[in-house]
SEKOLBA-8305 format. One record per residue (C-alpha): residue in three letters; x, y, z. Coordinates in steps of 0.5 Angstrom, whole numbers, plus 2048, in hexadecimal, padded with zeros to 3 digits. Layout:
! residues N
ALAXYZ/...
This chain:
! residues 220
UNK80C82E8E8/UNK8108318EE/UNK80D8348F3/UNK8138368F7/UNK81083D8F7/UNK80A83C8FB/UNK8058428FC/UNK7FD8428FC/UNK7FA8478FA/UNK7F884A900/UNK7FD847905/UNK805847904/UNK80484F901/UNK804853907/UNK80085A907/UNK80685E908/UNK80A85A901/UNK80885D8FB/UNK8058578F5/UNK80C8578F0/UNK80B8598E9/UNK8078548E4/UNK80C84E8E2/UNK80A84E8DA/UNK8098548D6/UNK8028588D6/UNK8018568CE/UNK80384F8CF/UNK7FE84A8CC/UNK7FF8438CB/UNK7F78428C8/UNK7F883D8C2/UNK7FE8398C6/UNK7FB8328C9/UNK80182F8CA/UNK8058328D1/UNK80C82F8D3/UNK80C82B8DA/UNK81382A8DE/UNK8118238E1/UNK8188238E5/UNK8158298E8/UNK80D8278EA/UNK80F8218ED/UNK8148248F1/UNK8108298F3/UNK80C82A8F9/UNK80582B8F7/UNK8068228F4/UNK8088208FA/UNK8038248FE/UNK7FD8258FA/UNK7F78208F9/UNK7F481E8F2/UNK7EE8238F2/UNK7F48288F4/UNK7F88268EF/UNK7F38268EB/UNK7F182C8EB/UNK7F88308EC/UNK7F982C8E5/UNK7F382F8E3/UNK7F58358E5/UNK7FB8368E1/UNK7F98348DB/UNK7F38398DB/UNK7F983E8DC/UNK7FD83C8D6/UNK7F68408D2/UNK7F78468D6/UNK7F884C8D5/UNK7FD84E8D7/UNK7FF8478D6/UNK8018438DC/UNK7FD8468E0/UNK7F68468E3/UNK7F084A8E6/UNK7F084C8EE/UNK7E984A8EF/UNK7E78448F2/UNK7E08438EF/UNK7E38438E8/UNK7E983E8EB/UNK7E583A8EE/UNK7E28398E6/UNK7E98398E3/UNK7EB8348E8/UNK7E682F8E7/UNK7E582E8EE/UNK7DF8328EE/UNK7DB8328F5/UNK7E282E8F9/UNK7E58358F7/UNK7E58378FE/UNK7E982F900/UNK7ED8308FA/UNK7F08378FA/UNK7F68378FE/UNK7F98318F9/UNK7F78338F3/UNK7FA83A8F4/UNK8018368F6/UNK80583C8F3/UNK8028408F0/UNK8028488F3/UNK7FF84E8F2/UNK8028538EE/UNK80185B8ED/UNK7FC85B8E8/UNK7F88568ED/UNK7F98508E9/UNK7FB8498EC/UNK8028478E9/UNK8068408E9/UNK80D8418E8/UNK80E83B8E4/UNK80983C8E0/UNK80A8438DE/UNK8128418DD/UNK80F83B8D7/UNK80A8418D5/UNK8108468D4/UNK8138418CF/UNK80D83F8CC/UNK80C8478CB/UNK8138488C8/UNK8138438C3/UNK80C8448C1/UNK80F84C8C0/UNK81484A8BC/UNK8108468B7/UNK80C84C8B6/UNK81284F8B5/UNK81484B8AF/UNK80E84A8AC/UNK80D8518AC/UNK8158528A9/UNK81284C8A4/UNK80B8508A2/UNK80E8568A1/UNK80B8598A7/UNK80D85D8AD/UNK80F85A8B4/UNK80B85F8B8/UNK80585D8B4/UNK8058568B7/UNK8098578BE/UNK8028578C3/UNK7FF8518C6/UNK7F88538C4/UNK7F28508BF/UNK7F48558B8/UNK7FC8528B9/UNK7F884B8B9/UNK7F484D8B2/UNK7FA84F8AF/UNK7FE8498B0/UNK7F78458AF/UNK7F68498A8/UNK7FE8488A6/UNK7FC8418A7/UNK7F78428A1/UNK7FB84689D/UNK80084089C/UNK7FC83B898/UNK7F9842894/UNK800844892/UNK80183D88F/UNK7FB83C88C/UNK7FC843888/UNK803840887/UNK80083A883/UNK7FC83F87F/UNK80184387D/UNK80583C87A/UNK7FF83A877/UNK7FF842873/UNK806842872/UNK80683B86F/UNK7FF83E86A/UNK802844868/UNK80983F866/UNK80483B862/UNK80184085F/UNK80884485D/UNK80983D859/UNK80383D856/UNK804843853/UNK80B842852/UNK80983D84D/UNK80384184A/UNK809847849/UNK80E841845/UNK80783F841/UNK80684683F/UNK80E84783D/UNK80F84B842/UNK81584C846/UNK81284A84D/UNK81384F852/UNK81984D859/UNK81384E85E/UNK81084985A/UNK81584485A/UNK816844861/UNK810843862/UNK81083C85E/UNK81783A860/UNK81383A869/UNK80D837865/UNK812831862/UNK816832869/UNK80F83186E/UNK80B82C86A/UNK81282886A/UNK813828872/UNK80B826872/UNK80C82086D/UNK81381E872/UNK80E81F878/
């Protein structure tokens, strides 16, 4: 990543400069997504590759992913004891700290913000929105229902997942009605030609999609 935007969290940002606003959306929730994007043109000429260690790097890393699954996404908690978990780095914290948290800055809602990860979060954001929005053109729902990054939108998309193999189960069952009631119609159409009766139209459509389906099925 690059990290030409270098604050740390309690150094470069002076006590008289207000912390900018949040870089990602407030709702933004990428929980669910594992796969976040690396610019490795931009890491390897980054200041943090060429000055880190491998525990620091390793830990900055770390730190990245672990912010991709905050919410808001790309960002982190400014509390050294839970960084120092998600970190990995556990008791070298205090060793660790300053190249870990090469980039990131401290924001008005006093969470810790990278730039770049927050610039992939925000398009991750985006078009995870619009996948809501055309599924919820598709399922006939409204998009407002669907448009915030909490845990009821991730029930819904995971509750129209199920629905797709429920609505093609029911299709099959209403084939195989259809195909009965055409095979019951031909029955009853050659009881009707038995008895000397004239049969009734409903009757002889009724045969004509019977001969029609047991033809398709005897070709398949």
């Amino acid at each position: 990543m690059n990290n030409a935007h270098t604050s740390l969290p309690d150094g470069a940002q002076g006590p008289h400069s207000p912390p900018p606003a949040p870089l990602t959306p407030p709702q933004s929730d990428l929980r669910g997504l594992p796969f976040m994007p690396l610019d490795t043109c931009r890491l390897l000429d980054s200041d943090l590759f060429a000055l880190s260690t491998g525990d620091g790097f390793k830990c900055a890393v770390a730190l990245w992913c672990k912010a991709w699954q905050q919410v808001p996404a790309g960002s982190l908690p400014h509390n050294d004891r839970v960084l120092a978990h998600l970190s990995g780095a556990g008791g070298r914290w205090p060793a660790l700290r300053a190249v870990a948290l090469h980039g990131w800055v401290v924001c008005s809602d006093g969470r810790l913000y990278h730039p770049v990860i927050a610039e992939k979060a925000n398009q991750a954001w985006k078009a995870r929105l619009a996948q809501r929005a055309r599924a919820a053109r598709r399922w006939g729902r409204e998009p407002e229902a669907i448009c915030h990054g909490n845990a009821d939108a991730h029930a819904r998309e995971r509750e129209s997942e199920r629905e797709t193999p429920s609505r093609r189960s029911g299709q099959e069952n209403t084939g195989g009605l259809t195909q009965g009631l055409a095979l019951r119609g031909k029955t009853r159409g050659r009881a009707g030609r038995a008895a000397g009766r004239a049969p009734h139209p409903l009757e002889e459509q009724a045969e004509r999609l019977g001969l029609r389906a047991m033809g398709q099925k005897e070709e398949g």
